[in-house]
C-alpha positions as CSV (number, residue, x, y, z in Angstrom):
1,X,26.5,-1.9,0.1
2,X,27.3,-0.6,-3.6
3,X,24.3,-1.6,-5.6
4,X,26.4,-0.4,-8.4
5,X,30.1,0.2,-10.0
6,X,30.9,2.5,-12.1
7,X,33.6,2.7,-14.9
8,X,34.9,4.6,-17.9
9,X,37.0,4.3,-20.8
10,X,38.5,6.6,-22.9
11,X,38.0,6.9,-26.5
12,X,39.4,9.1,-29.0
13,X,36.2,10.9,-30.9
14,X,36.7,13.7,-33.7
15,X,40.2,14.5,-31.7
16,X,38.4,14.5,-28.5
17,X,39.0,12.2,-25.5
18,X,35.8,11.7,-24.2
19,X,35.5,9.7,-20.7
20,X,32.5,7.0,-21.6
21,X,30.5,5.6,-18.1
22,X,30.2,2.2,-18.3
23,X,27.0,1.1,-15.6
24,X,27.5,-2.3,-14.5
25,X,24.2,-2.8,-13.6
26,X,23.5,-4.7,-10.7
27,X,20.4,-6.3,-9.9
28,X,17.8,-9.4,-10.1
29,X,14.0,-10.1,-9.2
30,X,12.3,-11.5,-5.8
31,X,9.1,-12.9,-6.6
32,X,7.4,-15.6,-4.4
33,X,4.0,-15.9,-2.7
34,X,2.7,-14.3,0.8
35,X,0.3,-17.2,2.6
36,X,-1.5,-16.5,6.3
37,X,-1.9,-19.7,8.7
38,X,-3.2,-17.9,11.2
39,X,-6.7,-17.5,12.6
40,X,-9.4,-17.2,10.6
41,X,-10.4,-13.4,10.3
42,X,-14.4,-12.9,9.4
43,X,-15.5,-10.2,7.5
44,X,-16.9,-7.4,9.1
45,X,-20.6,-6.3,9.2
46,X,-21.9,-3.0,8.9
47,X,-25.7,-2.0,8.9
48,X,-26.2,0.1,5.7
49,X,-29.1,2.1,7.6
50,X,-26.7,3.2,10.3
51,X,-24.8,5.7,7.7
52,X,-25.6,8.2,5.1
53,X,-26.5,7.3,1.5
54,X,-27.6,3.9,2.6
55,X,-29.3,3.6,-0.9
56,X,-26.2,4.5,-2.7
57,X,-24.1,2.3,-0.8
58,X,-25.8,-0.7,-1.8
59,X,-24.7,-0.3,-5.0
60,X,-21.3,-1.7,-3.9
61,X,-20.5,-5.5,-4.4
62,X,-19.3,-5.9,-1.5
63,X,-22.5,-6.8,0.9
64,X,-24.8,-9.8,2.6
65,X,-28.7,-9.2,2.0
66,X,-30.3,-6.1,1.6
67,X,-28.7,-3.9,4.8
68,X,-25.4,-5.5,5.4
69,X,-22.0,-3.7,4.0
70,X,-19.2,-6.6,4.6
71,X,-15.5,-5.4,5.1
72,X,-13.4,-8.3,3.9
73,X,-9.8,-7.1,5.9
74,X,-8.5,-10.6,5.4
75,X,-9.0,-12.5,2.0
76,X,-7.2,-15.8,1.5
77,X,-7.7,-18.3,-1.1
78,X,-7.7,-22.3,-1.5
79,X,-3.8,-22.4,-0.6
80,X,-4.0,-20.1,1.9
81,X,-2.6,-17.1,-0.9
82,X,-2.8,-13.8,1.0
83,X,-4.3,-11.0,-1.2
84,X,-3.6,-7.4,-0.8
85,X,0.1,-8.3,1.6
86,X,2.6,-5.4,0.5
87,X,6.0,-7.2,0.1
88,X,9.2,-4.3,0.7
89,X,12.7,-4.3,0.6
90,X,13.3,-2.5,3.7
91,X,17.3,-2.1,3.8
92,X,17.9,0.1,0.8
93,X,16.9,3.9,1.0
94,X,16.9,5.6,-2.1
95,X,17.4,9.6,-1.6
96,X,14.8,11.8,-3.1
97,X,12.8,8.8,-3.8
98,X,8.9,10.0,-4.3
99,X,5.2,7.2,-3.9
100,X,2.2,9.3,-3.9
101,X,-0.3,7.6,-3.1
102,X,-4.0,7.8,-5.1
103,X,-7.0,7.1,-3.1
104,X,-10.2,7.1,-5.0
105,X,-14.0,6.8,-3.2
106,X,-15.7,4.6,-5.2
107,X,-19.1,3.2,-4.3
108,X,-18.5,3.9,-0.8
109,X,-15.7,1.9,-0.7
110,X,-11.5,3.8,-0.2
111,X,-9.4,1.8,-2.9
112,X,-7.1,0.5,-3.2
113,X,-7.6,-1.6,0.4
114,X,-3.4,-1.6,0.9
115,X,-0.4,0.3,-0.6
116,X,2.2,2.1,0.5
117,X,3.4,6.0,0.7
118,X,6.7,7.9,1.8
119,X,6.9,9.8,5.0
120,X,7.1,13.7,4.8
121,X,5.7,12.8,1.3
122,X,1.7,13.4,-0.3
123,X,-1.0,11.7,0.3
124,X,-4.5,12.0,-2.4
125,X,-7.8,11.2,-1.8
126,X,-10.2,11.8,-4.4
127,X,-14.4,11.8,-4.1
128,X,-15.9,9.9,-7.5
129,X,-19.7,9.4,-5.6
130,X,-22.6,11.3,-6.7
131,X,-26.1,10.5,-6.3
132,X,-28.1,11.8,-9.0
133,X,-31.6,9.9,-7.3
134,X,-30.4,12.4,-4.4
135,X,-31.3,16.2,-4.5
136,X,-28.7,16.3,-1.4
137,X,-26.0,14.1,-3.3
138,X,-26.4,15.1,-6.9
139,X,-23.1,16.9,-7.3
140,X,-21.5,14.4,-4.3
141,X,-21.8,12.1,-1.7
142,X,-20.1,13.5,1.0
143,X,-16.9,11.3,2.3
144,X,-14.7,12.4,5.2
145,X,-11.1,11.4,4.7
146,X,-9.8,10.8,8.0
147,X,-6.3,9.5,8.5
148,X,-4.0,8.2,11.5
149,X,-0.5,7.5,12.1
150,X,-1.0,3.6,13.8
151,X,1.7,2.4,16.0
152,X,0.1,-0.9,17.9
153,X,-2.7,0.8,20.0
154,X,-1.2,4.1,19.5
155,X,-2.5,6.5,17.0
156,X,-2.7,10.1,16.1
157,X,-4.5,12.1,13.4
158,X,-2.7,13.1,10.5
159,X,-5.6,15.1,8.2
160,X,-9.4,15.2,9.1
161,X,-10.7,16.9,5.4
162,X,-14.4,16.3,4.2
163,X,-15.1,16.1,0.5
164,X,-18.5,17.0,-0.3
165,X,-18.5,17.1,-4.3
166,X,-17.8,14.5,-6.6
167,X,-14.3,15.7,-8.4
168,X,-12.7,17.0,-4.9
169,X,-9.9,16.0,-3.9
170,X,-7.3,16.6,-1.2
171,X,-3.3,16.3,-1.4
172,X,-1.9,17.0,1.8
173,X,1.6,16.4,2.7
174,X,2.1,14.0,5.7
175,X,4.4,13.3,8.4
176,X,4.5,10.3,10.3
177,X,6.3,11.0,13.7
178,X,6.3,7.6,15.0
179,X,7.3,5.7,11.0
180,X,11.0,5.0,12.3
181,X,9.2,2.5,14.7
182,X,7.4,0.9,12.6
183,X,3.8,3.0,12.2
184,X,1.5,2.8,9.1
185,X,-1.0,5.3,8.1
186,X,-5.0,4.3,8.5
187,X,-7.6,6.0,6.4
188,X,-11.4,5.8,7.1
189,X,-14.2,7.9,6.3
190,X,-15.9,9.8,9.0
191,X,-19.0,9.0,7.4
192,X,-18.7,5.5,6.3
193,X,-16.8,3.6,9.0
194,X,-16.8,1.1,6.6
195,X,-14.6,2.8,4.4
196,X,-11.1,2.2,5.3
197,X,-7.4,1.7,3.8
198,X,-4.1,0.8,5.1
199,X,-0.8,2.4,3.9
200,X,2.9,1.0,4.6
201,X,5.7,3.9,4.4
202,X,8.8,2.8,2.0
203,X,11.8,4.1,1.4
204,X,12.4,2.8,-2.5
205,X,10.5,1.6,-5.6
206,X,11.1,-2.5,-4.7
207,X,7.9,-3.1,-3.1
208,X,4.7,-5.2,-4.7
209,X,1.0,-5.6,-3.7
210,X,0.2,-9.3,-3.8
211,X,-2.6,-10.8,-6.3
212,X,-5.7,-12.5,-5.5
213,X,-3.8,-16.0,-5.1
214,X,-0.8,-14.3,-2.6
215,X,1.7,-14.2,-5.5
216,X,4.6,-11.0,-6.2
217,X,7.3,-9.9,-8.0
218,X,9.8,-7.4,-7.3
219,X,12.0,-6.3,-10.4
220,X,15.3,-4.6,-10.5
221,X,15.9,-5.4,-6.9
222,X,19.9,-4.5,-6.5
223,X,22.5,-7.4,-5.9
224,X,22.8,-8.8,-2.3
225,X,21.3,-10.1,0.7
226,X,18.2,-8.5,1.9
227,X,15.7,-7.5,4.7
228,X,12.4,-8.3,3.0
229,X,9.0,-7.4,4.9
230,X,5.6,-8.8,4.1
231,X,2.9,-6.9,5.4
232,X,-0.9,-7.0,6.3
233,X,-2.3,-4.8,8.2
234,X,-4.8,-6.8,9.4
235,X,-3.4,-10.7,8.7
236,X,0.4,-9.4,10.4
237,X,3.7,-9.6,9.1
238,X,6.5,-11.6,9.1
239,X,10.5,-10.9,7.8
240,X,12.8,-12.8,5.9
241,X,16.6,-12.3,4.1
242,X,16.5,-12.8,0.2
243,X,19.9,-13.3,-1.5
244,X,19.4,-11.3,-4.7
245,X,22.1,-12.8,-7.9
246,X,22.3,-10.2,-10.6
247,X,20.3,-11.3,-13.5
248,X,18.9,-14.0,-11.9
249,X,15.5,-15.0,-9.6
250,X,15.2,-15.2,-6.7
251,X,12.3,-17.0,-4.8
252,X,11.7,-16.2,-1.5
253,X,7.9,-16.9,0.5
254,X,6.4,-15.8,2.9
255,X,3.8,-17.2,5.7
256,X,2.1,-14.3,8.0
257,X,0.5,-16.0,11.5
258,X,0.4,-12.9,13.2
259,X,1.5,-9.1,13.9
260,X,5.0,-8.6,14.7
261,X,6.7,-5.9,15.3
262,X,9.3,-3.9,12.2
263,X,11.4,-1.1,12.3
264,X,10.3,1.4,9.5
C-alpha cells in the first residue's frame, strides 16, 4: 500500500532549475472507544505483611483496610469503557521505527499498568522508592524488575535485574523470540508480586492507550483500510478493519469479551 505519493515540479530559481517535492500527504484519525462485556474480573488481594517494606507500601492508594494491597488488572466504568486497552494499527511497519518504553517504581506500584515497546528495541525501568523512616531503605527500596516474554501459558525470562537505590535504573535491550506470534512482555517485581505491567510490541507510532472512560484517538494514521488491534492483557482482545479517508475521521469501536489470539 503507498501511504504516500510523491511529486515535483520544476521551477526556475536565480537561473537554477531546482526539482521541488511536493508530499501529498496521506492520512486521517481513528478514534473510538474500547468496552469489555465479558466477565467480571475482581481485583486482586495481596497481604501487605507478606512482602518487604510493608509500611512503605501502604502509602499507595491503591489498597482495602490496613494490610490489603488491591491490583485492579481490569477497570471498567458505567458504560462498560475499558481503561488502560492499547489500540494498534498492526498492518503498517515503519522501518527504523524506535518506542522505548519508561517504567517508573512508584509507591510500590510499576507504571504505567499497559504500553507498548518494539522488539529487539530498549526497555527502562527506573527505582523512585526510598524510605527515609527505614535505616535499610533510606537511599532505596529495593525492587526487582523481572520481565517475560508471554505467549498463552508460555513464557520465558527476558531480564532478571534488582535495583536497590532510589535513582537506578536499568535499559536493557530485549528480544522477544516468540513476538511474530503474538507474545507481549510481562514485568513484575520479584519483591512485590504485586507489582506488575503489561507491554504490547508495535511496529509504528499509530497506537493509543485508552482513558479512564475506554475512549482513543489515533492521529496521522495513513489512508486505507486497516487491521486495527485492541488489547488487554488481562480483559482480551478483539480485531477489527478501519477504512481510514485522508483528512477525515474515522470511528471505529471496539468490545473485548475475551483473549484471542493475534499475530504480532
Amino acid at each position: 500500500m503507498r501511504n504516500r505519493q510523491s511529486l515535483a515540479v520544476s521551477l526556475l530559481l536565480g537561473g537554477l532549475l531546482v526539482a521541488v517535492p511536493l508530499i501529498a500527504q496521506a492520512g486521517g484519525t481513528i478514534k473510538g472507544k474500547v468496552t469489555y462485556s465479558g466477565k467480571a474480573v475482581k481485583a486482586k488481594e495481596f497481604a501487605f505483611s507478606k512482602f518487604p517494606n510493608p509500611k512503605f507500601c501502604k502509602q499507595n492508594p491503591s489498597q482495602k483496610g490496613d494490610d490489603t494491597r488491591l491490583l485492579k488488572e481490569v477497570e471498567v466504568d458505567g458504560s462498560k469503557g475499558l481503561k488502560n486497552a492499547i489500540v494498534s494499527v498492526r498492518d503498517v511497519k515503519v522501518k527504523g521505527f524506535k518506542q522505548t518504553p519508561h517504567v517508573r517504581a512508584k509507591l510500590c506500584e510499576f507504571l504505567p499498568f499497559t504500553g507498548v515497546l518494539v522488539n529487539k528495541g530498549n526497555f527502562i525501568v527506573e527505582n523512585t522508592d526510598a524510605d527515609a523512616s527505614d535505616p535499610k531503605s533510606k537511599e532505596g527500596v529495593l525492587h526487582n524488575p523481572h520481565s517475560f516474554d508471554v505467549l498463552g501459558a508460555k513464557s520465558s525470562t527476558l531480564f532478571n535485574i534488582g535495583l536497590a537505590k532510589k535513582g537506578s535504573k536499568l535499559d536493557k535491550k530485549i528480544k522477544m523470540r516468540m513476538a511474530r506470534k503474538g507474545s507481549v512482555l510481562r514485568l513484575q517485581c520479584d519483591q512485590h508480586e504485586f507489582m506488575q505491567s503489561w507491554f504490547l510490541p508495535v511496529k509504528n507510532a499509530h497506537f493509543a492507550q485508552t482513558a479512564a472512560d475506554g475512549t482513543f484517538e489515533i492521529k496521522d494514521v495513513p489512508a486505507g483500510k486497516h487491521k486495527v488491534l485492541a488489547w488487554h492483557p488481562v480483559a482480551g482482545n478483539v480485531q477489527a478493519t478501519c477504512d481510514v479517508k485522508d483528512g477525515g475521521t474515522t470511528e471505529c469501536n471496539f468490545d473485548i469479551k475475551k483473549k484471542g489470539k493475534f499475530k504480532g
